[in-house]
Backbone as a chain_set.jsonl record, in Angstrom:
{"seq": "XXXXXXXXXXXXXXXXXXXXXXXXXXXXXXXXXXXXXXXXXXXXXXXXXXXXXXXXXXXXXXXXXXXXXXXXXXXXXXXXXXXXXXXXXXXXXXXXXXXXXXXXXXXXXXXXXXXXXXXXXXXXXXXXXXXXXXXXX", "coords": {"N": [[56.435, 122.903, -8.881], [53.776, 123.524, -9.824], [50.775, 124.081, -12.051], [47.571, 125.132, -12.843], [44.957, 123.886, -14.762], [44.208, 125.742, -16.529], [45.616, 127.809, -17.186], [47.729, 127.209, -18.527], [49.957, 127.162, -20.869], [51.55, 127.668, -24.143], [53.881, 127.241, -24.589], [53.907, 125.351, -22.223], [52.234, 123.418, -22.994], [53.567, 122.683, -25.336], [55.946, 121.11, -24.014], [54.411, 119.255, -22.628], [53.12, 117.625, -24.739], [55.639, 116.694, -26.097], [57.05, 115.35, -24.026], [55.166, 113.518, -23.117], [54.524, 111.946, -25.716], [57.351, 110.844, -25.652], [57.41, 109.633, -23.993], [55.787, 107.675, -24.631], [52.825, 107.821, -24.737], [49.529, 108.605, -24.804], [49.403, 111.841, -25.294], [47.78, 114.466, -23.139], [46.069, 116.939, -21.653], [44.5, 117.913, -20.605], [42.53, 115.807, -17.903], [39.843, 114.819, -17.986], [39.199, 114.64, -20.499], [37.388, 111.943, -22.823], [39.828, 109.201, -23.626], [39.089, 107.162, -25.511], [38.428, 107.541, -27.717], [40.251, 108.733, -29.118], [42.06, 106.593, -29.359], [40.915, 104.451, -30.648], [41.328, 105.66, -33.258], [44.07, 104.893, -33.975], [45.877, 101.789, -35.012], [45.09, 98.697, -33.705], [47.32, 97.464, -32.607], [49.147, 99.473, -32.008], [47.729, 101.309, -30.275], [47.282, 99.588, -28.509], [49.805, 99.38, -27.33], [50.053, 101.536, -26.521], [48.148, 101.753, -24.382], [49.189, 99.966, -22.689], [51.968, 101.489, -22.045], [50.786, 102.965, -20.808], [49.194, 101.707, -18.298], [51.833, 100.924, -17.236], [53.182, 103.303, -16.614], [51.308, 104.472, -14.8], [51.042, 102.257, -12.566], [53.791, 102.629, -11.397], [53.499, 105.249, -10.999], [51.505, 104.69, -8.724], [52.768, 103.484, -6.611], [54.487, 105.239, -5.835], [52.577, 106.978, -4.918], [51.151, 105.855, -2.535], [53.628, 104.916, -1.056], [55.793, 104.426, 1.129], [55.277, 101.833, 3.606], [54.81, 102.453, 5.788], [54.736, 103.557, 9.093], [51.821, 104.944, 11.328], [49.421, 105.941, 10.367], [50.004, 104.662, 7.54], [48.434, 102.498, 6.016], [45.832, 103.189, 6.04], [46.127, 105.221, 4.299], [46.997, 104.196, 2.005], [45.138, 102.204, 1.932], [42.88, 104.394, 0.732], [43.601, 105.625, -1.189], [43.977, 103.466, -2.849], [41.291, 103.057, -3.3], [39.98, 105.058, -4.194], [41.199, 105.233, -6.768], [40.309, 102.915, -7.417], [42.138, 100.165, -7.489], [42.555, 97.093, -8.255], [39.77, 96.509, -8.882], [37.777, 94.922, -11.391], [36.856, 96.51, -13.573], [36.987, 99.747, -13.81], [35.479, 102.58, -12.695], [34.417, 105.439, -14.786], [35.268, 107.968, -13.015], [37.696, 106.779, -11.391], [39.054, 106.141, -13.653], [39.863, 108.206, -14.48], [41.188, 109.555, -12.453], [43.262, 107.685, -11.855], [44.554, 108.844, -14.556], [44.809, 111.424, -13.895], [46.743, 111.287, -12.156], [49.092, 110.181, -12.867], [49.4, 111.967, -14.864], [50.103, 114.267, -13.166], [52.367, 113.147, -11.951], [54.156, 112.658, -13.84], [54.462, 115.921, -14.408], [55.474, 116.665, -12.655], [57.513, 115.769, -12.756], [59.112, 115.273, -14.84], [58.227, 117.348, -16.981], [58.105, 119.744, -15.42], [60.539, 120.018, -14.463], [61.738, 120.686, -16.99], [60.688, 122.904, -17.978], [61.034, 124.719, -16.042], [64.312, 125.329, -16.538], [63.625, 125.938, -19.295], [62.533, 128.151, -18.842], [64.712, 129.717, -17.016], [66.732, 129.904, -18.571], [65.539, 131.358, -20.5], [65.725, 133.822, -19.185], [68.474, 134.426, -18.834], [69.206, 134.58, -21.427], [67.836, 136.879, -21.535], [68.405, 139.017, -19.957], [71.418, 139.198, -21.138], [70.939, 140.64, -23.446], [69.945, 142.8, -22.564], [72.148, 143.646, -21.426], [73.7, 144.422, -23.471], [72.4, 145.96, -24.937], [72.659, 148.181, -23.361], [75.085, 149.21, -23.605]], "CA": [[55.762, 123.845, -9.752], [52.272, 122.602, -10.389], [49.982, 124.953, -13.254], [45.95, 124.79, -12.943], [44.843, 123.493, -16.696], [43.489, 126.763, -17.095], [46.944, 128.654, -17.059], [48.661, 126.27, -18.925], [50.81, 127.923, -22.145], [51.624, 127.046, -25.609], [55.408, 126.018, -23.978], [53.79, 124.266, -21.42], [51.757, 122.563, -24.274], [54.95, 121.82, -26.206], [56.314, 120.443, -23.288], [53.381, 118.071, -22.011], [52.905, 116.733, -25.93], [56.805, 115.88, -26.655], [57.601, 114.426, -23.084], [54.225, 112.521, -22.887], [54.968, 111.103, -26.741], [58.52, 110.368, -25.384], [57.157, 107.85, -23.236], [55.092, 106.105, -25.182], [51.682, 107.756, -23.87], [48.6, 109.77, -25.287], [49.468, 113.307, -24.826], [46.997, 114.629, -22.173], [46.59, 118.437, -20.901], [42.779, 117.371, -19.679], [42.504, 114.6, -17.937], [38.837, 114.196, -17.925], [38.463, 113.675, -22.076], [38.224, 110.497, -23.111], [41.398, 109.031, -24.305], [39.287, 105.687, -26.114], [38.329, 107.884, -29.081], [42.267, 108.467, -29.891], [42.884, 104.887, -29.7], [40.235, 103.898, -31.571], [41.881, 106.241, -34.726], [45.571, 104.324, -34.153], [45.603, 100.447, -35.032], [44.938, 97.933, -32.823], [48.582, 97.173, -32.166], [49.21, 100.764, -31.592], [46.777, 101.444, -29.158], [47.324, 98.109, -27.391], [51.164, 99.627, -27.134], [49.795, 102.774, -25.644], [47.617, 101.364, -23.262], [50.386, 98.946, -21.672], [52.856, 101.959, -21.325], [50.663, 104.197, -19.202], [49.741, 101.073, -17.016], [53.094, 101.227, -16.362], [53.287, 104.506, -15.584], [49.88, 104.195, -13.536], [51.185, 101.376, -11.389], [54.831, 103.547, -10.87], [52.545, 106.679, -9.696], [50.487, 104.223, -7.584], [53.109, 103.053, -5.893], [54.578, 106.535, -5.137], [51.71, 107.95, -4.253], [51.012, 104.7, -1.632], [54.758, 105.749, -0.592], [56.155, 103.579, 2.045], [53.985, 101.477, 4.296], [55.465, 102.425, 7.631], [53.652, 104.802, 9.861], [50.286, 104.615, 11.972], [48.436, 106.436, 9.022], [50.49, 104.49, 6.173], [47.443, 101.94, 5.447], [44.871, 104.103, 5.756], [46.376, 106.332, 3.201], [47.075, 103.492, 1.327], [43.675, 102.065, 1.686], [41.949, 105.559, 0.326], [44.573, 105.18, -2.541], [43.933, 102.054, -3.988], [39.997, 102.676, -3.208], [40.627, 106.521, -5.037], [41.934, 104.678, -7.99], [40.14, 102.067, -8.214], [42.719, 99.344, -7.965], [42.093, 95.756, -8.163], [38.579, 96.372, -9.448], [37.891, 94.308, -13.167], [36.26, 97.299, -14.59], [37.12, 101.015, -12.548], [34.617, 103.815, -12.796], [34.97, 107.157, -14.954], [36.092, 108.821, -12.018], [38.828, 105.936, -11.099], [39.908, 106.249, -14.551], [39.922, 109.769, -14.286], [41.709, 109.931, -10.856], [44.506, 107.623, -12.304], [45.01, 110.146, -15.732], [45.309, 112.618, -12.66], [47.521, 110.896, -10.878], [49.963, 109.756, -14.245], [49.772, 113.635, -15.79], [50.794, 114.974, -12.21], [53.605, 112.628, -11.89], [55.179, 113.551, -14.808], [54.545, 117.071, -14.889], [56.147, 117.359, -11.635], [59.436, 115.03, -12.832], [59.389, 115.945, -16.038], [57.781, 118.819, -17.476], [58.505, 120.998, -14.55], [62.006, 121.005, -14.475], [62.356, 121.251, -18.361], [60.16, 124.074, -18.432], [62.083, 125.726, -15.476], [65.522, 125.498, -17.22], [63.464, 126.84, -20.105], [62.726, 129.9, -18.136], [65.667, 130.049, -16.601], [67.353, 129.958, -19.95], [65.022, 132.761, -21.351], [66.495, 135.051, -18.653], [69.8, 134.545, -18.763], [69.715, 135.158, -22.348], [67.299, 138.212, -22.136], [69.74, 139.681, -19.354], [72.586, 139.175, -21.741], [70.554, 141.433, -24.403], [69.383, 143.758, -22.196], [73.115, 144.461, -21.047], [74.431, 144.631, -24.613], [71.462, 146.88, -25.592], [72.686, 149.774, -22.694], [76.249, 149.052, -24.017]], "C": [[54.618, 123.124, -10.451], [51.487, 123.918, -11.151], [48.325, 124.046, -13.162], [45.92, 124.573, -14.156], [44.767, 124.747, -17.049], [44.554, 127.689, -17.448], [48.282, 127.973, -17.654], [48.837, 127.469, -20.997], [50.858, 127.482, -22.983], [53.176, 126.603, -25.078], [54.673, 125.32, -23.027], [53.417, 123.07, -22.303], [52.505, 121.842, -25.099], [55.502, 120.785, -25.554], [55.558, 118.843, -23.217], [53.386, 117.083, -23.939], [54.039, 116.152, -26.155], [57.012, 115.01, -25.526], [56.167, 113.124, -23.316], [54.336, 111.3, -24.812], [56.143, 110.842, -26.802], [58.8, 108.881, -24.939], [56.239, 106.898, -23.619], [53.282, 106.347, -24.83], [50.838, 108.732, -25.037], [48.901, 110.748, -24.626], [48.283, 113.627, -24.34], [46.942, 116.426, -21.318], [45.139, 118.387, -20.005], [42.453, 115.977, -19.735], [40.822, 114.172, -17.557], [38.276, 114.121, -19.569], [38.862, 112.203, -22.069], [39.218, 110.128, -24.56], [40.523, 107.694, -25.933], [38.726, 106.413, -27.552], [39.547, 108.439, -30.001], [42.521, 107.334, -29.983], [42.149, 104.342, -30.641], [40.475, 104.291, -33.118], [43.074, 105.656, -34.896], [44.999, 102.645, -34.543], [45.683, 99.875, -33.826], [46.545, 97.892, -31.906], [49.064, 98.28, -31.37], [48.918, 101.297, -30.248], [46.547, 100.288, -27.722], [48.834, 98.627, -26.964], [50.776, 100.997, -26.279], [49.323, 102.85, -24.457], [48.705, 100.573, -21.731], [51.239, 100.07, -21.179], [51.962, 102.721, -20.332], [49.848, 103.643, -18.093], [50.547, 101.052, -16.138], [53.37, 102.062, -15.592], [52.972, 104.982, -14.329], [50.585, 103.349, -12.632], [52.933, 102.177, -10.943], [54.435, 104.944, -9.961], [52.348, 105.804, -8.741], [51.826, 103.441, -6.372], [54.585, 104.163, -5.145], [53.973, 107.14, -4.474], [51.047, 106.95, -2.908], [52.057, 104.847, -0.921], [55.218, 104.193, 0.47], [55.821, 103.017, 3.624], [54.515, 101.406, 5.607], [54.6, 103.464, 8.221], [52.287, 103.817, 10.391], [49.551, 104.953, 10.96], [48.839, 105.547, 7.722], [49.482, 103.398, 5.726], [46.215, 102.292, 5.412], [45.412, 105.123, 5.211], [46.519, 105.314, 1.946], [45.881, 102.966, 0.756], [42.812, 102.826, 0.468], [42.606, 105.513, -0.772], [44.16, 104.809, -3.578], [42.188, 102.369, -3.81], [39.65, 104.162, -3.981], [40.659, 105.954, -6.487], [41.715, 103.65, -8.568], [40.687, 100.017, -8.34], [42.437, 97.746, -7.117], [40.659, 95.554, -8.344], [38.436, 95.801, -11.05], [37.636, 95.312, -13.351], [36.14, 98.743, -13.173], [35.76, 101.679, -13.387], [35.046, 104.717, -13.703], [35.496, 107.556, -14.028], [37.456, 108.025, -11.556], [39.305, 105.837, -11.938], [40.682, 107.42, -14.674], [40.981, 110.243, -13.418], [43.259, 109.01, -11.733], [45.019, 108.078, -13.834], [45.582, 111.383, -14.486], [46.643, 112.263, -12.053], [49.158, 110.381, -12.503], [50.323, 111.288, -14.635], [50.362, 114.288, -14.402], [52.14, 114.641, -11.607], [54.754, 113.198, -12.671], [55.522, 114.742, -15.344], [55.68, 117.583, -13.536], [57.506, 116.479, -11.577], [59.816, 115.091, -13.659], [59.928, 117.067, -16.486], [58.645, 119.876, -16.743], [59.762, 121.559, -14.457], [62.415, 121.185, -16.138], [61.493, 122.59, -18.426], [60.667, 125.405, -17.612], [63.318, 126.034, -16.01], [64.706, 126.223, -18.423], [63.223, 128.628, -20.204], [63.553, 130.296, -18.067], [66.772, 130.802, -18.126], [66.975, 131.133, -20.922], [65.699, 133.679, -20.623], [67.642, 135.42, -18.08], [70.45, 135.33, -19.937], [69.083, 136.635, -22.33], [68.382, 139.075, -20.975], [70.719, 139.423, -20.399], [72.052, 140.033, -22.912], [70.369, 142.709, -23.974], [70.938, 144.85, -21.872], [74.178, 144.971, -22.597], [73.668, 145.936, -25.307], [72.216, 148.489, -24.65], [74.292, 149.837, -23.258], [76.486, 150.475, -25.334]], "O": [[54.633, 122.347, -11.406], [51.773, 124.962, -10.564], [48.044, 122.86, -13.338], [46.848, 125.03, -14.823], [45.37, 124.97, -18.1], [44.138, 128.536, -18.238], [49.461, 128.147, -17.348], [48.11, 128.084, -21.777], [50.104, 126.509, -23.0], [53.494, 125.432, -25.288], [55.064, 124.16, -23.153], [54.046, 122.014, -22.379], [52.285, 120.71, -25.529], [55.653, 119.689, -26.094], [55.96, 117.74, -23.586], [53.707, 115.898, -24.023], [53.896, 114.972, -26.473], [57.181, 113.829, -25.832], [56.394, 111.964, -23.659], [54.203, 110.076, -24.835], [56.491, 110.516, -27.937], [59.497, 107.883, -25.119], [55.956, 105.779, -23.192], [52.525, 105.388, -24.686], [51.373, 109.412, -25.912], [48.752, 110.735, -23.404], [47.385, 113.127, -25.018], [47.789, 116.853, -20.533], [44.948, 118.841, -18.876], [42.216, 115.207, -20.665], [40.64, 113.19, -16.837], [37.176, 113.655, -19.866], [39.824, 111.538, -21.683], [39.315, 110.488, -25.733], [41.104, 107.435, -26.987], [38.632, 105.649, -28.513], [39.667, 108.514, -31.224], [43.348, 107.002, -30.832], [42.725, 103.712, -31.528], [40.051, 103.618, -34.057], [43.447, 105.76, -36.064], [43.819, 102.343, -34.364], [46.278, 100.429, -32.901], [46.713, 98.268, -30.746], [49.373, 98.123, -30.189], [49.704, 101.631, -29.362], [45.991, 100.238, -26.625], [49.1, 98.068, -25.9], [51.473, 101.286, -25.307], [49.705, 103.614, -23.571], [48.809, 100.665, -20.508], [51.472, 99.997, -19.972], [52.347, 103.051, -19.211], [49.589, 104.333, -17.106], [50.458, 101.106, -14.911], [53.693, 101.997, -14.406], [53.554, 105.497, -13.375], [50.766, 103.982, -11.591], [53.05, 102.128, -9.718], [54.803, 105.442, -8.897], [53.011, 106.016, -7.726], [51.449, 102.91, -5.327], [55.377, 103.869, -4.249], [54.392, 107.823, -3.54], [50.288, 107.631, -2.22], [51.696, 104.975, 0.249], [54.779, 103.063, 0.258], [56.073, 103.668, 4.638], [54.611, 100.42, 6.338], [53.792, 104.115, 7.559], [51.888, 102.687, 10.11], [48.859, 104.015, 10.566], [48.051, 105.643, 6.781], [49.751, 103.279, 4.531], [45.446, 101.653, 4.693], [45.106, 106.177, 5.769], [46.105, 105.728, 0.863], [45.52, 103.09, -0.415], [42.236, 102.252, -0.457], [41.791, 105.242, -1.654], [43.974, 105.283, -4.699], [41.667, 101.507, -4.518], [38.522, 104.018, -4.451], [39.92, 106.502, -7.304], [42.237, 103.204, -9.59], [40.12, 99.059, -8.863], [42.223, 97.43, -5.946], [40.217, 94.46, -7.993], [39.103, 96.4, -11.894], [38.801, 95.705, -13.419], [35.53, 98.749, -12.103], [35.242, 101.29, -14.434], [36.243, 104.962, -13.553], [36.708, 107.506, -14.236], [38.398, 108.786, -11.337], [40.412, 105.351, -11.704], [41.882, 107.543, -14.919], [41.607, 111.273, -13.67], [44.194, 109.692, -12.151], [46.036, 107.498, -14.213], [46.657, 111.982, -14.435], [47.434, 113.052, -11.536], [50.304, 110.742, -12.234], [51.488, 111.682, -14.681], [51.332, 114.996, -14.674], [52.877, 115.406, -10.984], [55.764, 113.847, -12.397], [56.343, 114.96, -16.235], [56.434, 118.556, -13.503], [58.335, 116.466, -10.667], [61.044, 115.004, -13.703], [61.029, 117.616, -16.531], [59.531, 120.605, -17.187], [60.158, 122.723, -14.395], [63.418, 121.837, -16.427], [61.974, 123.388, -19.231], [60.757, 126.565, -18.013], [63.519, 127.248, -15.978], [65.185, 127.341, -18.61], [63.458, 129.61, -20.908], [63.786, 131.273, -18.779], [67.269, 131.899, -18.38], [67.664, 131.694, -21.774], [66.363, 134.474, -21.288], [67.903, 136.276, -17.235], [71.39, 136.125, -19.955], [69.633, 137.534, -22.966], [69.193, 139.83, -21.512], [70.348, 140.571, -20.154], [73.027, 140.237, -23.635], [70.545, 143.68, -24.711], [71.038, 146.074, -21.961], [75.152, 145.724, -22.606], [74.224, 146.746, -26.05], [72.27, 149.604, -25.17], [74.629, 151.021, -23.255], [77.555, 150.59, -25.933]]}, "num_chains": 1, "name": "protein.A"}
C-alpha cells in the first residue's frame, strides 16, 4: 500500500511523524525539502544524532533495494543503484540526496506505516460495523 504525497491524510500524517520520530529521524512527508534547515534549529549534538540514524536507515534501504547479488541482471541493477544514490561519492548531488530520502521514506512507509495504518482501518470497520449493527437493533 503505497499513497502519492498528494493523497496523503492527516492519519497518514500522524502516522509518518510518530513512526519517523520513533526512529530517531526527521519526520519527512516531502522528500524533496531540505532537511539542513531543521537541523540547523536542533543543537549540534542533536542533529549530528539525527543524521547518523537515517544513514543507518539509508545504508539498510540500500542494501534491500541492491537485494541479493545473484542473477544475470543482479549487478547491473546494483550498479544503477549505487550510481541512483549516489553511493561512494564524498559529496552526492541534490538529486542523490533526494533519491536516498526517497528511498528511506518508502522503506518505512511500506514496513511501517502501511501496516499500522491498515490495522487502523481495519480497526475503524470493525468498530463502525459493530455500531451500525447495534444502531438497527
Amino acid at each position: 500500500m503505497t499513497k502519492p504525497k498528494q493523497q496523503l491524510r492527516d492519519v497518514d500524517r500522524a502516522f509518518i511523524y510518530s513512526v519517523m520520530f520513533e526512529l530517531g529521524i526527521l519526520p519527512m512527508e516531502k522528500t524533496t525539502l531540505d532537511m539542513q534547515r531543521a537541523l540547523k534549529q536542533l543543537s549540534p549534538e542533536e542533529a549530528c544524532q539525527l543524521k547518523r540514524k537515517f544513514r543507518k536507515l539509508w545504508r539498510k534501504a540500500m542494501k534491500k533495494e541492491v537485494g541479493d547479488p545473484k542473477g544475470k541482471r543482479a549487478k547491473t541493477r546494483e550498479d544503477a543503484a549505487k550510481s541512483r544514490l549516489g553511493v561512494g561519492k564524498p559529496v552526492p548531488s541534490r538529486a542523490e540526496l533526494n533519491a536516498r530520502k526517497q528511498l528511506v521514506f518508502d522503506q518505512v512507509w511500506r514496513e511501517i506505516i502501511a501496516p499500522l495504518v491498515e490495522n487502523f482501518e481495519s480497526a475503524g470497520d470493525k468498530f463502525g460495523k459493530r455500531t451500525q449493527s447495534k444502531a438497527q437493533t
